[in-house]
Structures are given as structure tokens and as C-alpha cells.
N, C-alpha and C positions, 0 to 999 in steps of 0.2 A: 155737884153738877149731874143731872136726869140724861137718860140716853135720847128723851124727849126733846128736850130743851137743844139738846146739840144737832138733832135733826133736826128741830124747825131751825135754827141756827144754818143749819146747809141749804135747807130747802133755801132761807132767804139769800144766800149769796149765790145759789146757782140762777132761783131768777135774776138777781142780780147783772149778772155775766149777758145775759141775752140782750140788751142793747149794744152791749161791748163786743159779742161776735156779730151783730148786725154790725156793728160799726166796724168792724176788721172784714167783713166780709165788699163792703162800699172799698174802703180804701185798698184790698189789693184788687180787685178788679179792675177799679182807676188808674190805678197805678201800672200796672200790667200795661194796660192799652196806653200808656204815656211812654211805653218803650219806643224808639223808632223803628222803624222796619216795619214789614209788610209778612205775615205769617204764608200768605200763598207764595207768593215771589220768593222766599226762603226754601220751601217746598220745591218751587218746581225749578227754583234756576232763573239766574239775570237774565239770560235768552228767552224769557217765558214769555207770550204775547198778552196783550190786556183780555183777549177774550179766555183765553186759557188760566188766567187769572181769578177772572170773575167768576167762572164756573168754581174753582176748586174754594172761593171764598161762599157760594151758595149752599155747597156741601157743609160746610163746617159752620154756617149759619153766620159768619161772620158779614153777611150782606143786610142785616136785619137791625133795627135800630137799637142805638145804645142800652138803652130802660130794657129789651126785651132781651137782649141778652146778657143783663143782668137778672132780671127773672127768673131767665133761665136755671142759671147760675145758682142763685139763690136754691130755687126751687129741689135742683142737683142733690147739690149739699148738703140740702136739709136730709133727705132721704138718701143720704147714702153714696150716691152714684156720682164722682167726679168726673167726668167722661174718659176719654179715648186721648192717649197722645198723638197729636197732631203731626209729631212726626214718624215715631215708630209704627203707630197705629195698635200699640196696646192699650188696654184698660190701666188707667193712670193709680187706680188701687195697687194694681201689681209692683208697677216700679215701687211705689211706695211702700208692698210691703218689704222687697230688697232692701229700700234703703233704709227706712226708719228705726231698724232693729240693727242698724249696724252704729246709727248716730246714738241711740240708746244706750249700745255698748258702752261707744268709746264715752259717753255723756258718765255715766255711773262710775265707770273707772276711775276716770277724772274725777269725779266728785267726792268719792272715797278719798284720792288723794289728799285731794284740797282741805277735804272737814276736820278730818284728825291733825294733819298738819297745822291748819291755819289755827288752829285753839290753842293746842300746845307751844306752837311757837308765840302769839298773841299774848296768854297765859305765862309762859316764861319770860318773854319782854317788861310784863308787867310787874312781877316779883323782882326784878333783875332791873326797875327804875331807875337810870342816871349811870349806869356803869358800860364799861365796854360791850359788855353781852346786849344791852338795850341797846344802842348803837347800833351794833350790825343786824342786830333781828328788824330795825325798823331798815335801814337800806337795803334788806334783804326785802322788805315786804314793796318798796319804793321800787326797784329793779324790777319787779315780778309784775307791778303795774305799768311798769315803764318801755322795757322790751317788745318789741313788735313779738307776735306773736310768728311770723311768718318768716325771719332772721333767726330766731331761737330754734324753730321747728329746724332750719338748713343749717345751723348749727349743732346740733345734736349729729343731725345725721352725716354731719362730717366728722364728727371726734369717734361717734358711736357704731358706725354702718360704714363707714369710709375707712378710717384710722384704725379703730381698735378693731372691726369689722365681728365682732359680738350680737349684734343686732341688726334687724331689716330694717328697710328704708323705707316700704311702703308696701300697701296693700293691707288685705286681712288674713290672707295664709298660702301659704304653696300649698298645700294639700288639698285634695277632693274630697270634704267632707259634707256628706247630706244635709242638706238644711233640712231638720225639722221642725227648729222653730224660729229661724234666721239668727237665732242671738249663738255664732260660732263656739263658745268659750263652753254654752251647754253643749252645742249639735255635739262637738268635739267627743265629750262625755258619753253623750248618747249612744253614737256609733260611728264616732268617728276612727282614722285608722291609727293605730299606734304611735304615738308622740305627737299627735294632730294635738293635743293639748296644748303641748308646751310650744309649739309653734306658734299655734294663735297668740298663748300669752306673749313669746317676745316680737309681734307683731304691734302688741296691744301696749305694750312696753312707751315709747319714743311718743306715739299720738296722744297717749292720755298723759305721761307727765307735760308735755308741750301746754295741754290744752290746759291743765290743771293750776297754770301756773298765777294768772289773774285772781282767779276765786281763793285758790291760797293766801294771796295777797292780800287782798278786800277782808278776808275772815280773820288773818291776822291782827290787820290792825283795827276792826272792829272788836273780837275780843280784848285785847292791850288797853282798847278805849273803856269797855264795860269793866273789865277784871279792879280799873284802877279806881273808877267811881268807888266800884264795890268797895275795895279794899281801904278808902278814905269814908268807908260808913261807920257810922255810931258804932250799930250791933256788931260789927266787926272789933272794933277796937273795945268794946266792953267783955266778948267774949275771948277777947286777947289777956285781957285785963285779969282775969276772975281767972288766968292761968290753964284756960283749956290748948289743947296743944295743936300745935302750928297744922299740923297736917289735916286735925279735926274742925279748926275753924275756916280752910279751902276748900276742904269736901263737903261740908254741911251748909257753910254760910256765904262761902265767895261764888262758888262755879254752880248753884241752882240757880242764884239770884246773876248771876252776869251771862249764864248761858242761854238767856230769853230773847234777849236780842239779837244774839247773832244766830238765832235760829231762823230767826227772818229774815238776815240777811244770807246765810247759807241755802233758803229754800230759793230766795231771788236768784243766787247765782248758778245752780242747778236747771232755774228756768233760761236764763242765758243762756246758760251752754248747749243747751237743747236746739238754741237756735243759729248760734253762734261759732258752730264748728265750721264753717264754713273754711275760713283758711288755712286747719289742722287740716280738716278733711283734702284739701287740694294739696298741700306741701306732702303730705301721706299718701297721694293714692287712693285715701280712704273713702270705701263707695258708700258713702253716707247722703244724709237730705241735704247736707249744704254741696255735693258734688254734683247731686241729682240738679241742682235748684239753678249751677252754675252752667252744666248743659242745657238745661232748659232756657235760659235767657241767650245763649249765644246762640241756639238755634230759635229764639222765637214762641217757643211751644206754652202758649196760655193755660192750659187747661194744666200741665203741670208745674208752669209758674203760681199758678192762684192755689194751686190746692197745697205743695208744698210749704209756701209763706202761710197757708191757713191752719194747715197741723201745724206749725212751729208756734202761730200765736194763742191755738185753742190750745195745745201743751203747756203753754206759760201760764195761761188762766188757771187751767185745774191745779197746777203745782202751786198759784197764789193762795188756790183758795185751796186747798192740804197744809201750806202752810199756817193760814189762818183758824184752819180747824185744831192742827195741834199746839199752836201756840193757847187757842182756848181753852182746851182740855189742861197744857201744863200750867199754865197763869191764870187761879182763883179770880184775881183782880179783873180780867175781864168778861163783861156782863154779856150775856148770851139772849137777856129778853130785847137786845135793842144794837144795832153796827157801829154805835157812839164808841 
């Protein structure tokens, strides 16, 4: 495989992708404005008059017809510039760049969790075929699907922050540490003040096993699924045969060949998570994109409802297509000159 071939290879799926954020860019604007409520009357107060109304919807261009202020919109985005919150009256970059390195955190935590977890447990299931141990790794992985996320989260923090009181309950730290690059767990590092480390960590503790817990699940029993095909293969059972030993024929023959799939499904559920903390993020405190997304809708505020839901869904795209790119790079079998 040419370093050629895998860049026209990217070139073609990034064109790709550009109907598809056209198309996510239509549906949350639409959808935005299908919320009820009135973004001035929010602003100014049920007391507000209709002419005091009007004026503050002319300011914000919301008096201007639908198509042109989707143009607008459009036009924004493309270069750069999400406007102004509507309510704060910040540049809507800013909150965004507060939150999205905080949902990133707790996003990669989590994900860390989940990858190595859900293989090994998957992986052990699978060796472990028909016995008690396969038994409870699957209701383990069934439970992890099953549990609201939002019950589990207020369950922790009552055994763990309540009970044992070992752990916080919410937020990202008591300490004043400088953001230099919003991801805490560096700033910490950076300059932050002594023990600020280990503070964030067990901040970071309770939010990301919570969130971690689905994608564990999902990976589990996708590898359990691949490990078992594998392990009812020919070459597997020839190279059983011919007396190479147990340990050489999982390293070599089972886990290259069953780990392709759930590489796919591990990148998909990293792109959820990215957008899907939403409920971690509120049972925690944690001032992430899905906390930012949840104030933004009860206050009304469009400009950072559309832009929010837009890095969440332009974030899911590129992690599709990273995952597609290193699934091509590890798997010969697929063809680089054509998306078949």
C-alpha cells in the first residue's frame, strides 16, 4: 500500500463527507427553529411588549426570512465564525473552546476504559465458551447495555462520594489551575498547583467509568462475536493441529484477524461518546458540550444550539473516516483504488 494511494484514498472520503455536512448543517438549523419559544421574549422577559420584541429580533436578524438566514448560517460556518451568544453576548467559539476540551477529556478517558476492557473481557468470554465465566461476562456486557446511564452515574456517587466519600461528585476540580490548554489533566502538569493532578484525576474518576460503561459493552460482545468465528477457522485449527502452542496460535492467528472488526466498532463508539455525554455531563456537573448544549436549549440560544450539535456531528464524521483510514492501512483485503 503507496502513501499515494491512501491519500487519494482520503482525498475521496473527505469530498465525500461535504454533502453530509451540508446535510447536517439543513437539519440542525431546522430543527433548532422547531424548538418552541421565541429567542427575544426569552431575552427580554414575559413582560416584554411586541414592539420591544421586534426590535431585539431585528438586531439578531431573526426578522429576515428563513433561506437567508440559513445562508447566513451557512456562509458563518463555512469561514469560521459561529456568531455571538444570544444570551451571554460572547463569541460562541469561546464557550466552545471551555467546553469541548473538557467533553474530549472526559470522551478519551472513557474510551481508554472501554477499549482495553471490552477486548479482554470479549476475548476471555470467547475462550471461556459455555462455562460459568461466559455466563457472567455476557450479563456483564448485557447490564452495561441495559442500565440507564443516568441511575448508574447517581449510583456511584452514592456508594463512592456519599458512603465511602473517597471521590467527588462533580465538577472538574476545586483547584485554580490555568487553563493552557483546557484539557485540565495537562494544565495540571503544566502549572498547575500541587496535587492539582491528582485531584482532577479523581474528579475524572466516577464521569468516565459512568460514561464508559455502553462502549465496554458494545466491544465486548463484538469481540466474543469475531474471537469465536475466528477461533472455528480452518487455519486456526490446522495451526492447533501441526502442535504450535496455544498462546502462539492467539497472538498470531486469532487477535490480528478478529481485531478488524471491532476496530470499527470501537472508533463508532468513541464518535458517540463525543456526542453523547450529555447525561454524564449533567449527573457530574461536568461543563462539557453536552452541558453547554443543555443550557443553550432551555435558554433558547440558536447560535449555540446549531454550532454545538455541529462540532458534535463534524467530530463523528472525521473519527468515521480515521477509522476507515486505519482500518485500510491494517486490512490488505481492502482496495484503496475504489470505496466498494
Amino acid at each position: 500500500m503507496s502513501k499515494r494511494q491512501l491519500a487519494l484514498y482520503a482525498i475521496r472520503r473527505l469530498v465525500g463527507l461535504l454533502p453530509v455536512l451540508l446535510g447536517i448543517l439543513l437539519l440542525v438549523f431546522f430543527m433548532v427553529r422547531a424548538i418552541p419559544g421565541n429567542p427575544a421574549r426569552n431575552m427580554l422577559g414575559q413582560r416584554a411588549t411586541a414592539e420591544e420584541i421586534a426590535k431585539v429580533e431585528k438586531q439578531l436578524g431573526l426578522d429576515q426570512p428563513v433561506i437567508t438566514q440559513f445562508a447566513n448560517f451557512a456562509w458563518q460556518a463555512v469561514r469560521g465564525d459561529l456568531g455571538y451568544s444570544l444570551r451571554h453576548h460572547v463569541p460562541v467559539t469561546e464557550e466552545l473552546a471551555r467546553a469541548v476540551p473538557a467533553t474530549l477529556e472526559l470522551t478519551v478517558a472513557a474510551f481508554l476504559i472501554a477499549c482495553p476492557v471490552g477486548v479482554l473481557l470479549g476475548g476471555w468470554s470467547a475462550l471461556k465458551k459455555g462455562t460459568a465465566a461466559d455466563l457472567l461476562a455476557t450479563a456483564f456486557s448485557l447490564s452495561g447495555i441495559s442500565v440507564p446511564i443516568f441511575w448508574l452515574g447517581l449510583l456511584l456517587i452514592l456508594i463512592f462520594s456519599v458512603g465511602l466519600e473517597i471521590l467527588p461528585f462533580g465538577g472538574r476540580s476545586e483547584m485554580v489551575i490555568p487553563p493552557y490548554t483546557g484539557f485540565l489533566l495537562l494544565d495540571s502538569l503544566l502549572g498547575g498547583p500541587p496535587g492539582s493532578f491528582v485531584d482532577v484525576l479523581k474528579h475524572l474518576v466516577l464521569p468516565a467509568l459512568t460514561l464508559s460503561t455502553v462502549p465496554t459493552a458494545i466491544i465486548a460482545r463484538m469481540s466474543r462475536s469475531c474471537a469465536l468465528q475466528v477461533l472455528d477457522a480452518d487455519f486456526v485449527r490446522t495451526a492447533r493441529a501441526k502442535g504450535v502452542p496455544e498462546r502462539q496460535v492467539l497472538m498470531r492467528h486469532v487477535l490480528p484477524n478478529a481485531i478488524l472488526p471491532v476496530i470499527t466498532v470501537a472508533g463508532l463508539q468513541f464518535g458517540y461518546l463525543l456526542g453523547g455525554a450529555v447525561l454524564t455531563e449533567h449527573v457530574f456537573s461536568w461543563p462539557g458540550l453536552g452541558s453547554l448544549l443543555l443550557r443553550a436549549i432551555s435558554e433558547r440560544d440558536y447560535p449555540v444550539i446549531q454550532s454545538a450539535v455541529l462540532v458534535a456531528a463534524v467530530a463523528f464524521a472525521l473519527v468515521n473516516l480515521v477509522v476507515d483510514l486505519l482500518y485500510a492501512c491494517l486490512d490488505p483485503r481492502v482496495s484503496l483504488d475504489s470505496d466498494r
